[in-house]
C-alpha positions as CSV (number, residue, x, y, z in Angstrom):
1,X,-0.4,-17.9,5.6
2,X,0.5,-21.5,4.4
3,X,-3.5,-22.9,4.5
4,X,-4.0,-20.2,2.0
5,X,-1.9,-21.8,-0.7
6,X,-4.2,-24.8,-1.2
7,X,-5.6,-24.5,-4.7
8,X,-2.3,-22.4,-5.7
9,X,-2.1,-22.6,-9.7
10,X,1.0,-22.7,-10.5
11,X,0.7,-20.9,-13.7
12,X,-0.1,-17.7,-11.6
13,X,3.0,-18.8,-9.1
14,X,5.1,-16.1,-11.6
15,X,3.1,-12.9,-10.8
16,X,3.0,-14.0,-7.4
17,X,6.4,-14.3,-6.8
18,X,6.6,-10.8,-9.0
19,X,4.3,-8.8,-7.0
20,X,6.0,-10.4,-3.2
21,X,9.3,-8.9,-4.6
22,X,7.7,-5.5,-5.3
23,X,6.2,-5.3,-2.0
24,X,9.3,-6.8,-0.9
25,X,11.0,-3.7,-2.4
26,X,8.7,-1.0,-0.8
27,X,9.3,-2.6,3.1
28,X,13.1,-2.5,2.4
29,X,12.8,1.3,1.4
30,X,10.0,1.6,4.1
31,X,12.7,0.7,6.5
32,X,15.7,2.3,5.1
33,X,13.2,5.4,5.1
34,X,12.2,5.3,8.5
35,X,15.9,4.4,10.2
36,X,16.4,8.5,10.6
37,X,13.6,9.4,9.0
38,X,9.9,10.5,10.0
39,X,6.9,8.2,10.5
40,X,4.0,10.6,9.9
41,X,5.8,12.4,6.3
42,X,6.6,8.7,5.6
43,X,3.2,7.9,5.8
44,X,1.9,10.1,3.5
45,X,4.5,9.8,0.8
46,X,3.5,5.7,1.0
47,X,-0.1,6.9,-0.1
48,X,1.4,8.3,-3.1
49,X,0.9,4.6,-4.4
50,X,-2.4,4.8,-5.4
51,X,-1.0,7.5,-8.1
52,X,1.4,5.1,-9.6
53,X,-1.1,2.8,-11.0
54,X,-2.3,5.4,-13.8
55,X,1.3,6.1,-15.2
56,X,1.7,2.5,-15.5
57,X,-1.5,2.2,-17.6
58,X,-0.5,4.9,-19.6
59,X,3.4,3.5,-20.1
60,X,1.1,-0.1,-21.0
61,X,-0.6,2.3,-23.8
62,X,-4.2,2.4,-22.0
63,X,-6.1,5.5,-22.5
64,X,-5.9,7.6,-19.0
65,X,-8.5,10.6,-18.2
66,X,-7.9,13.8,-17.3
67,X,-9.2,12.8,-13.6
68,X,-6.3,10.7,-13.4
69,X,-3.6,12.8,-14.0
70,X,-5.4,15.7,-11.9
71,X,-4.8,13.3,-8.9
72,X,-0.7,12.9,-10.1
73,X,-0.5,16.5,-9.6
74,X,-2.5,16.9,-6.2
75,X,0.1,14.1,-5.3
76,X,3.3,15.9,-6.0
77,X,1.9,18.9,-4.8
78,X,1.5,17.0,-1.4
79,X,4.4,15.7,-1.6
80,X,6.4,19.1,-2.6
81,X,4.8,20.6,0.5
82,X,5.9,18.0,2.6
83,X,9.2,17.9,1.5
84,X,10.2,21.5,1.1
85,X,7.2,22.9,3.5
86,X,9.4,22.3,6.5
87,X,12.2,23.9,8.2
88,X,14.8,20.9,7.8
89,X,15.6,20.1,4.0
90,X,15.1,16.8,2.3
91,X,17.4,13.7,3.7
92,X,18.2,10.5,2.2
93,X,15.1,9.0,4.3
94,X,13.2,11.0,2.3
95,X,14.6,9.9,-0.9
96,X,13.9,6.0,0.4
97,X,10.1,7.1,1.8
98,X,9.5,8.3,-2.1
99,X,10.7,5.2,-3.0
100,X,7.9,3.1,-1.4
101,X,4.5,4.3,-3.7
102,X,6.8,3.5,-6.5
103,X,7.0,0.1,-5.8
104,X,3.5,-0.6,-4.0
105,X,2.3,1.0,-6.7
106,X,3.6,-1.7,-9.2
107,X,2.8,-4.3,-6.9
108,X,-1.3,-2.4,-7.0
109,X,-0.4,-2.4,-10.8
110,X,0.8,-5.9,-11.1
111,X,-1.6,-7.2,-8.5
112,X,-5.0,-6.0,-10.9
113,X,-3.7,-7.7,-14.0
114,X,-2.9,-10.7,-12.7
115,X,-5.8,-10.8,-10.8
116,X,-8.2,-10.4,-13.8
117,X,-6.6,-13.9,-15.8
118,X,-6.5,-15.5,-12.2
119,X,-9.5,-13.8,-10.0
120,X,-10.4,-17.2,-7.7
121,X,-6.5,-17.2,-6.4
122,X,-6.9,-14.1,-4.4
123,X,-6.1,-15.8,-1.0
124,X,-2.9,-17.9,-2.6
125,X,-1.8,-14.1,-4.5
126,X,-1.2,-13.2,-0.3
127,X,0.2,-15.9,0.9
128,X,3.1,-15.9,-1.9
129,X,3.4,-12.7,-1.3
130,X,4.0,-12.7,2.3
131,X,6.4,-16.0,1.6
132,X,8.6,-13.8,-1.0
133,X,8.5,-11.2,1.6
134,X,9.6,-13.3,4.6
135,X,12.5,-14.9,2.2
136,X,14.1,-11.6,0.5
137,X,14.2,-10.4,3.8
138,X,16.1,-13.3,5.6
139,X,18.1,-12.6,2.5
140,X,18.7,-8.9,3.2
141,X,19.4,-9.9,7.2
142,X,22.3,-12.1,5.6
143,X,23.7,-9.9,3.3
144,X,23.5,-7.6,5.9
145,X,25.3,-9.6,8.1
146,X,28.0,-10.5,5.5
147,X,28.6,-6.3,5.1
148,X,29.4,-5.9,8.7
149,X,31.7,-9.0,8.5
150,X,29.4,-11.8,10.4
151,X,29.7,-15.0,9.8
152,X,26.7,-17.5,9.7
153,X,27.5,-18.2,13.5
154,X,27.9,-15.0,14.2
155,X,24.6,-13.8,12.6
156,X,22.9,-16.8,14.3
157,X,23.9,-15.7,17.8
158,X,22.8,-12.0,16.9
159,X,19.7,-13.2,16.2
160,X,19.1,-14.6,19.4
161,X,20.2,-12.2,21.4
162,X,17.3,-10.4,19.8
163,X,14.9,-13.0,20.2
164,X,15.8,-12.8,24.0
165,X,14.8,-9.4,24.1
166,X,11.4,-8.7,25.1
167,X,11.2,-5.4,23.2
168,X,12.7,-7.4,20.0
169,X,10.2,-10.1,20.2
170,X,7.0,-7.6,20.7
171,X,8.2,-5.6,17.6
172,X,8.6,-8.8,15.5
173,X,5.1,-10.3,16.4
174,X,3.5,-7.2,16.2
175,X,4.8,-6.2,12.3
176,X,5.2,-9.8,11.3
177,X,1.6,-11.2,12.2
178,X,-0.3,-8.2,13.0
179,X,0.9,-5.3,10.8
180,X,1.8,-7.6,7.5
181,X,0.0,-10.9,7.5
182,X,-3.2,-10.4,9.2
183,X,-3.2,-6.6,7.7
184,X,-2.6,-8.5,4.1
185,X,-5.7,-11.5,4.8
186,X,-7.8,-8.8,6.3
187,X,-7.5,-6.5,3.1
188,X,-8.3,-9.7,1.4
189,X,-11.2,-10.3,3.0
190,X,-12.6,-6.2,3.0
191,X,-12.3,-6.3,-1.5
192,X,-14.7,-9.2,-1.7
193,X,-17.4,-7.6,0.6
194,X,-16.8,-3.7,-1.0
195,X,-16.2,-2.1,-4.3
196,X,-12.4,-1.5,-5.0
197,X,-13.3,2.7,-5.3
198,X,-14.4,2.5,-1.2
199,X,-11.2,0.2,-0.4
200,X,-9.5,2.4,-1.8
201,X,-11.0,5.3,-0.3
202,X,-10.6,3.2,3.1
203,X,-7.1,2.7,2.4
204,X,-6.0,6.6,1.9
205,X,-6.7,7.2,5.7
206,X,-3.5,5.4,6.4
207,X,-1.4,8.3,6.9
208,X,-4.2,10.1,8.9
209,X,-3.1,7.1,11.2
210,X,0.7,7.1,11.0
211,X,0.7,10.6,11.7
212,X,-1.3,10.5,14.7
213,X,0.7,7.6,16.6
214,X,3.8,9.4,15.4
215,X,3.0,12.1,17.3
216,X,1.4,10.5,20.2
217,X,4.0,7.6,20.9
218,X,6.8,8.9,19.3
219,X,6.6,12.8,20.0
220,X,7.1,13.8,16.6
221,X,6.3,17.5,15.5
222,X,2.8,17.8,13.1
223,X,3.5,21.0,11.4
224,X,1.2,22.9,9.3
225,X,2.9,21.8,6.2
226,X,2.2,18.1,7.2
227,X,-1.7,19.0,7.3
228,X,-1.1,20.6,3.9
229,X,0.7,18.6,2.3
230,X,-1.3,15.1,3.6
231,X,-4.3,17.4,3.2
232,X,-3.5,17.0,-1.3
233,X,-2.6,13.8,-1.2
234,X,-5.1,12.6,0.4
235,X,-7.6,14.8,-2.3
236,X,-5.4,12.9,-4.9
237,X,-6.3,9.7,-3.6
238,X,-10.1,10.4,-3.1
239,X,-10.6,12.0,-6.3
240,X,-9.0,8.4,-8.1
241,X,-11.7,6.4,-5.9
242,X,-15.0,8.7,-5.8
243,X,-16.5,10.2,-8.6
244,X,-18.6,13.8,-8.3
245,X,-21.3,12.6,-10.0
246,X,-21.4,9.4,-8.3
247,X,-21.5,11.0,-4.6
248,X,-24.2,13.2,-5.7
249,X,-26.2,10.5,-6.9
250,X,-25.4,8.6,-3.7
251,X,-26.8,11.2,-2.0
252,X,-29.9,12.1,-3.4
253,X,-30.5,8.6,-3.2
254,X,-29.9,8.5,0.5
255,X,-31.6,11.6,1.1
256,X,-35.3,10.1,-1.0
257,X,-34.4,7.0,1.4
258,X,-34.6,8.9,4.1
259,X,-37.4,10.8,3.4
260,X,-39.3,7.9,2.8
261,X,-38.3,6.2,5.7
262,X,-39.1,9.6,7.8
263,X,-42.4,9.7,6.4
264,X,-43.6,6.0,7.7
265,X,-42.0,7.0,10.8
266,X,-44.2,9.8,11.5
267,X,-47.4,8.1,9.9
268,X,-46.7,4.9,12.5
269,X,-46.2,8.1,15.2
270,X,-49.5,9.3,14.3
271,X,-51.3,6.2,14.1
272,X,-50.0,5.1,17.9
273,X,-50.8,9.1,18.7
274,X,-54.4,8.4,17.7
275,X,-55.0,4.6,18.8
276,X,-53.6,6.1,22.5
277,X,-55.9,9.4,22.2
278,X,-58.5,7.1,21.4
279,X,-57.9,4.9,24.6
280,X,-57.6,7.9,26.6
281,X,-60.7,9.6,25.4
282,X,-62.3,5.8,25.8
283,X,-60.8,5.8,29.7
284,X,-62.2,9.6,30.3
285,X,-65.8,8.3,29.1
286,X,-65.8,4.7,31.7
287,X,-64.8,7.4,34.5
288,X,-66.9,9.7,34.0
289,X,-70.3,6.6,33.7
């Protein structure tokens, strides 16, 4: 991500650094979350995030419709049906998974305010945020390290014991590059060519994903309370993103479109009907002279 900082302001270099430690935040409970946890409920509860930006606007004393908080409680709905739906009660995993729209959320939050006094630094806002990232977690490596009574040495050699693991080294390339930084320039990339309502909408599919490779590569049960439950979250985060209105509008509009274009289709179809009748009845007439 380093090409990206050229042009960095460094009056916006505070929010940056701000934002990277609230995203920063949500991977650390991410992983804490997922260490006995499950993939496909985590994934849903991370959706929760695009919930979180209304309560902060409301806490920051802006005026927030009743759409808005219609979506908070089709999220905790979700949520509640995904937590207490199942068989096996509530775990400290699921206690950390909550913990990651709170603090996406923020970063969502944080990330559109500083964006509207800084909106040409888009491209440096990811690559500090990927930088404070990559730093608070060599951070939490060492203190990690330190808790379990490694030294730097120590630490150093565990650390390349892993890197001489295959497995290790696919898991790091794949979530370092793939997953975070390409994921982050990508995402970049899709909210200068579409409106932030069909990001967004693009976004929410997210756990539609998690859940299916959680089930397919790592075996884990999808329950009817996980269709539920993702099912209201989901609502909650298309009903923040689409309007009613607007959709119908879209549609009528698509539908004339259509219409219009289907009615010079079949005027074109007649017109090559008639020039080949035309030919034909021209062919019939040399034949028969």
């Amino acid at each position: 991500m380093t090409p990206f900082l050229r042009g960095l302001k460094l009056e916006a270099l505070g929010d940056m650094v701000i934002i990277g430690g609230l995203t920063a935040a949500g991977y650390f409970a991410q992983s804490l979350g997922l260490e006995h946890g499950n993939a496909a409920t985590s994934a849903f509860l991370c959706s929760m995030a695009v919930v979180t930006c209304p309560m902060l606007d409301r806490l920051n004393g802006k005026q927030v419709g009743h759409a808005a908080w219609r979506a908070v409680a089709l999220a905790i709905a979700g949520a509640a049906v995904l937590e207490l739906g199942g068989a096996a009660p509530p775990t400290a995993s699921d206690a950390w998974a909550l913990v990651q729209p709170l603090a996406f959320g923020a970063g969502f939050w944080w990330t559109e305010q500083s964006m509207k006094r800084h909106p040409e630094q888009g491209a440096q806002f990811s690559a500090v945020q990927i930088m404070t990232v990559g730093a608070l977690s060599s951070l939490w490596a060492l203190a990690d390290g330190a808790s379990k009574g490694l030294d730097a040495g120590a630490l150093l050699a565990t650390v390349a014991e892993g890197v001489h693991n295959p497995e290790v080294v696919v898991a790091l390339l794949w979530t370092g590059l793939v997953t975070t930084a390409l994921t982050v320039w990508l995402e970049v990339r899709a909210l200068g060519a579409l409106s932030s309502a069909e990001t967004t909408v693009l976004f929410s599919t997210e756990p539609l994903w998690g859940a299916a490779f959680a089930h397919a590569m790592l075996a884990e049960r999808i329950g009817p309370e996980t269709f539920l439950g993702g099912a209201l979250i989901l609502a909650a985060c298309a009903s923040r993103a689409v309007k009613p209105a607007e959709l119908a509008a879209r549609a009528r509009a698509s539908w004339d479109e259509a219409g219009a274009h289907g009615r010079v289709a079949a005027g074109h179809a007649l017109a090559v009907w008639g020039g080949l009748g035309a030919a034909l009845q021209r062919a019939g007439e040399d034949l028969g002279a």
